[in-house]
Structure formats: C-alpha cells, structure tokens
C-alpha positions as CSV (number, residue, x, y, z in Angstrom):
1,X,207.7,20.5,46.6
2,X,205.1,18.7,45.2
3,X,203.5,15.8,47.6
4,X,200.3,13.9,47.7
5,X,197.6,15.9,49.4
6,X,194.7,14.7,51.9
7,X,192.7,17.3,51.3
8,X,190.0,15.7,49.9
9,X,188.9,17.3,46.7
10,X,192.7,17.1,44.9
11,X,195.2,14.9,44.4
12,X,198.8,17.2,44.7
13,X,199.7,20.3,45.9
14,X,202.5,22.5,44.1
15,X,204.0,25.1,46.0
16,X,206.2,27.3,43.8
17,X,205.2,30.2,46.5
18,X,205.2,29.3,50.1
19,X,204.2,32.1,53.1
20,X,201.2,34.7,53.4
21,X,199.8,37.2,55.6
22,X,196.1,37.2,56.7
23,X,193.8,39.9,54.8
24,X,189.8,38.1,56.7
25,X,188.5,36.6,59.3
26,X,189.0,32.7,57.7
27,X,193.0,33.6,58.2
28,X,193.0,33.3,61.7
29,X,193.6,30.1,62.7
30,X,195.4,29.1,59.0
31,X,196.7,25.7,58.5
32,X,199.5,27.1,56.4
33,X,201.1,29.0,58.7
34,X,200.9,25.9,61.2
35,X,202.5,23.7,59.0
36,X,205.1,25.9,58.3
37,X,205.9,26.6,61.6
38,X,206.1,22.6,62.1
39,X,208.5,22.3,58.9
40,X,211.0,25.2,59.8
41,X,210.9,23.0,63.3
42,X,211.9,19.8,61.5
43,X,214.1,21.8,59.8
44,X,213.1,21.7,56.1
45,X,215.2,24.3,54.4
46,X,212.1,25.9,52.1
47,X,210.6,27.1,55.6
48,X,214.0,28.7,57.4
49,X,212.0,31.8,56.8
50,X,208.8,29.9,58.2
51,X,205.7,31.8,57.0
52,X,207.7,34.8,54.7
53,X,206.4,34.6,51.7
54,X,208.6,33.2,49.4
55,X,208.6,32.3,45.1
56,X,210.7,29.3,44.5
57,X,212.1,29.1,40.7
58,X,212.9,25.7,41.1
59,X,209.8,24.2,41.6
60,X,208.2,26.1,38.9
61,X,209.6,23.1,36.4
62,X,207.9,20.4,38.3
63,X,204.6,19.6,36.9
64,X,206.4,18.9,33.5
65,X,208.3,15.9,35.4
66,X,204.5,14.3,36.3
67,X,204.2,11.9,33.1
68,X,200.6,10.5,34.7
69,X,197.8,13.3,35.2
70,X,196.9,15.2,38.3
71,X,194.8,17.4,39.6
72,X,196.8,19.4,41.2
73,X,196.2,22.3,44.6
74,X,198.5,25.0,43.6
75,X,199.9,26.8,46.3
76,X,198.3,24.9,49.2
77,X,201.0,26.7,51.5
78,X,200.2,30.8,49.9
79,X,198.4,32.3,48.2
80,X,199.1,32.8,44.0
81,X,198.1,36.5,43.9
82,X,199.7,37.9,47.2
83,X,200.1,41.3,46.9
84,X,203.9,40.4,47.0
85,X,204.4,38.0,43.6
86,X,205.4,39.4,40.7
87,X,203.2,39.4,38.1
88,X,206.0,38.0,36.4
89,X,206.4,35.0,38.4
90,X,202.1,35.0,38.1
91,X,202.7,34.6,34.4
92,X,205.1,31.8,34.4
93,X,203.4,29.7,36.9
94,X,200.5,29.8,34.0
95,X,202.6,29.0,31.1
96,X,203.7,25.8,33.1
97,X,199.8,25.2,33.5
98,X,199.2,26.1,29.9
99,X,202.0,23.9,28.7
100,X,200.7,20.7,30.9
101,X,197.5,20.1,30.0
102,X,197.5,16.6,31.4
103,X,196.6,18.0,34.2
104,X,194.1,19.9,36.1
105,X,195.1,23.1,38.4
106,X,193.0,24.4,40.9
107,X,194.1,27.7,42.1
108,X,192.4,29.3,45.2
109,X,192.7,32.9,46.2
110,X,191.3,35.4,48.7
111,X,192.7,38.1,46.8
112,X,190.2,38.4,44.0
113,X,190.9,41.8,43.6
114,X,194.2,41.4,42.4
115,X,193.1,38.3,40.3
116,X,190.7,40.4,38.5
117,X,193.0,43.7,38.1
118,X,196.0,40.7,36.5
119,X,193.5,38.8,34.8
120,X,193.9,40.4,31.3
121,X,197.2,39.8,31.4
122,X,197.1,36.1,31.9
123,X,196.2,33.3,29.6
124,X,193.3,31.1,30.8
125,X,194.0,27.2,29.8
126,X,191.1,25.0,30.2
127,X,192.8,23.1,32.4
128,X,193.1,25.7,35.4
129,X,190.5,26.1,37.8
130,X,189.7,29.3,39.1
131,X,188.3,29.8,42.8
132,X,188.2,32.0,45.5
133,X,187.3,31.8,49.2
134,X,183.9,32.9,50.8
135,X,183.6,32.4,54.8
136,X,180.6,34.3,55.3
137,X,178.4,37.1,53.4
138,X,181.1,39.6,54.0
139,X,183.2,38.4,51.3
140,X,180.6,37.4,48.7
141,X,182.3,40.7,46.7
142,X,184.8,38.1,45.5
143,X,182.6,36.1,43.8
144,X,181.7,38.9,41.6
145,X,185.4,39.9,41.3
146,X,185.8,36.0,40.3
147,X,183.4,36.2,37.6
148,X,185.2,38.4,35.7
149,X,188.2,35.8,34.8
150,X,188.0,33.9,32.0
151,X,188.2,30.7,33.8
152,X,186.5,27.8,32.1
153,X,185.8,26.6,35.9
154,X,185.3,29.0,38.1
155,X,184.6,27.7,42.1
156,X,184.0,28.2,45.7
157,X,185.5,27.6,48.7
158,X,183.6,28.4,51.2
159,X,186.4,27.2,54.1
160,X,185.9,27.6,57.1
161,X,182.5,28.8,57.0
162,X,182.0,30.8,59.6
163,X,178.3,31.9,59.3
164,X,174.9,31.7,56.7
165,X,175.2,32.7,53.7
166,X,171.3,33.1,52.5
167,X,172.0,34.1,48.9
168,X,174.9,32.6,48.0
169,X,175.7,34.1,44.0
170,X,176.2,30.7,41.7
171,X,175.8,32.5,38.3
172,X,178.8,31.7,36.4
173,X,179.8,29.3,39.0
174,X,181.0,25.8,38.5
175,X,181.5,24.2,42.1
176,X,181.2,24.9,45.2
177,X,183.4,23.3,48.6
178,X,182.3,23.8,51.6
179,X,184.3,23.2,55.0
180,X,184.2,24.1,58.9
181,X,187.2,24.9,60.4
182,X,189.5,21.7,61.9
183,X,192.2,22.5,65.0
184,X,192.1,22.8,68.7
185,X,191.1,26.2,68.7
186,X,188.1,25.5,65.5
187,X,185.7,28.0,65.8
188,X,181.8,26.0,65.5
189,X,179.7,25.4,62.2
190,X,176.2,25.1,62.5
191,X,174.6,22.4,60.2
192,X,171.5,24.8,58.7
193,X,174.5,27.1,57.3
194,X,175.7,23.9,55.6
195,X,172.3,22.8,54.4
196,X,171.3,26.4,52.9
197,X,174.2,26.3,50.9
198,X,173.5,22.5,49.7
199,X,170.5,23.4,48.7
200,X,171.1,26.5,46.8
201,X,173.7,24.6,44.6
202,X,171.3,21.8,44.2
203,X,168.7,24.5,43.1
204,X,171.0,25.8,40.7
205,X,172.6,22.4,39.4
206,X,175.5,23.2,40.5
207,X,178.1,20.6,41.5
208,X,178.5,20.4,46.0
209,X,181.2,19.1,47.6
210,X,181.5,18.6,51.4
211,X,185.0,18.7,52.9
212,X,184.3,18.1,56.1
213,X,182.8,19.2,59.9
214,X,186.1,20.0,61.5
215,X,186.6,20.8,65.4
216,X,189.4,19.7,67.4
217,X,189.2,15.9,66.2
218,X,188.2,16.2,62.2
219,X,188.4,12.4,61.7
220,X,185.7,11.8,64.2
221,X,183.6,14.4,63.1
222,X,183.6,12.3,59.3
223,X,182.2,14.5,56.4
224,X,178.1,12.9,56.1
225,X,175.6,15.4,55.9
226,X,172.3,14.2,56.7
227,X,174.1,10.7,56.1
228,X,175.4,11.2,52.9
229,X,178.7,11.9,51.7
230,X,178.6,14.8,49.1
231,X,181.3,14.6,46.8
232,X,180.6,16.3,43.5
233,X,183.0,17.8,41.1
234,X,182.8,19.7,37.7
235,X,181.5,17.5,34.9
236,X,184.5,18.3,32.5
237,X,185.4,17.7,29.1
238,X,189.1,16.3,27.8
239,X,190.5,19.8,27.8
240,X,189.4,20.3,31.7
241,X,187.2,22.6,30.7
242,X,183.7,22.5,32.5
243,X,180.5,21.4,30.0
C-alpha cells in the first residue's frame, strides 16, 4: 500500500486510510475517488468498498520496512483527519512517523478544524509536515486553524486553485504548492492567480513550488511559469525540521 508516487513534490504515498467524502469546492472533480473507482474495477481488494472510507491496520507497519529514506505523501487516497478516524488510529499513524525518522511525512488535510481541535493530543516529530488545502479565499480560515499545530513545517496546498487569492496569509508558513486542476472535466486557471501567489511567497521568502497547469491533457500543458520551472522545497535540517 505504499507505491512510488508521480506527484511531483514526494517520493511515496502511504495509505493506512483509503475513502473520503467531499466537505469544498476543490472535492469535486477528486482524483481519489477516480482512482478508486478504477482499482475496485481491476479488482484490487483494498477498494471492494471503492471510495468508503476505510483504516487499514496492516499498512500502518509499513514505513518501518523502508530501510532507505523517503519523503513520504500520507494518505494520498483520504484524508488523515476525516471526521470518521479514530483518534486512536490518528495517534498510531504518528507514533509510526515519530518512530521513523528517516523519513519525511507530509500530511495534507482540508479538515483543519479537526487537526486543530486533535492537535494537543498528538506528538509533533520534526519529521512530519503539516499542510492543509486552500483553493480560493474561502478557505483561507484553514491556514489560521493550521497555525496552531506545532508542526515544525507547516504548508500549503493550494490544489486546484480555483480563483485569486490577493492576501494569501504566509506567517508561520513553510511552503507553499500550487496546482490547477488536471481531468477531462478540469475547471480553468488563470496565470495572474498563479503569479500573485508566486510573488507573495517570494516577497515573504517563502519556499514556491509549481505542480502543474492541468486541463484535460496535463503533460502537455508542462509546469513553466513564465519559462521557469519552480520547484522549491523547505530548507530543512537533519531532523526534518524546517531552519
């Protein structure tokens, strides 16, 4: 359950929790739910349920197996603090992340309200990466939410974006991603929403990282802006912890 990933900013994916439901706008046209749809289809036994959210004990062990280090997505195919994951099973999925630090964890969330309420009871290893996702001003709420966990990096995802964002908040903030939408049914980025938010971070000194145009045919499209390929990351230290 663990695979090498092409998204472009990681290395793995983990997916001790598979399934989701859609809480925004940047749900809509999820890969996840795709994917899983193809996966039940091919019939992969982890997906019989296709998009039910599901906690797998099993795979929970895995990282421990990686001798080499990683960074690692964790739970490409959910979403870590779904309403519907035990805290329990929260807590564990850390203590694997506290007792690997080899690697690096980035864990992405929409729910940063439940992040911040579970926060407290979690223990923050320098090696996990804390972000949430941001596709418009609606949702900049979650970056203040964010701010509150004692992440050593804290980040953005700002996938897809689906409008400007003139003041995007980067106090506290480590890295930010930024991504249209990919798919036959992509809904348009304009390149002045990209460029206002690549300027902001370089404003601020804070690391940019450009996923990618999307639309139907995201290969083609490529991932230059304004002819250059912007692929920062968090200058961290040996612990994973950003300087």
């Amino acid at each position: 359950m663990a695979q090498k990933s092409k998204i472009e900013w990681t290395e793995v994916t983990w997916n001790p929790v598979t399934g989701c439901t859609k809480v925004s706008p940047g749900c809509k046209y999820c890969y996840a739910e795709t994917m899983a749809r193809r996966l039940k289809a091919m019939g992969v036994p982890r997906y019989k349920r296709e998009f039910d959210l599901q906690t797998h004990e099993d795979v929970l062990i895995k990282p421990m197996r990686w001798k080499s280090p990683r960074i690692v997505f964790v739970n490409s195919m959910s979403d870590l603090f779904h309403e519907d994951v035990p805290v329990d099973f929260i807590r564990r999925t850390f203590k694997v992340m506290q007792d690997t630090p080899r690697h690096t964890f980035q864990v992405l969330t929409k729910r940063a309200k439940r992040l911040a309420e579970i926060a407290p009871e979690l223990t923050w290893p320098a090696n996990v990466w804390m972000g949430v996702s941001v596709e418009s001003e609606r949702y900049i709420s979650r970056i203040d939410k964010l701010r509150t966990v004692p992440a050593k990096v804290r980040f953005l995802s700002v996938e897809p974006l689906l409008g400007p964002i003139h003041d995007l908040p980067l106090e506290g903030i480590s890295w930010v991603i930024v991504g249209g939408e990919s798919g036959p049914r992509a809904r348009p980025m304009n390149a002045d929403w990209v460029r206002e938010i690549r300027d902001q971070c370089v404003d601020r000194g804070v690391p940019f990282f450009f996923k990618q145009w999307g639309g139907r045919n995201k290969k083609a499209a490529g991932r230059a802006l304004d002819g250059e390929e912007w692929n920062e990351m968090p200058e961290v230290g040996e612990d994973g912890a950003g300087k």
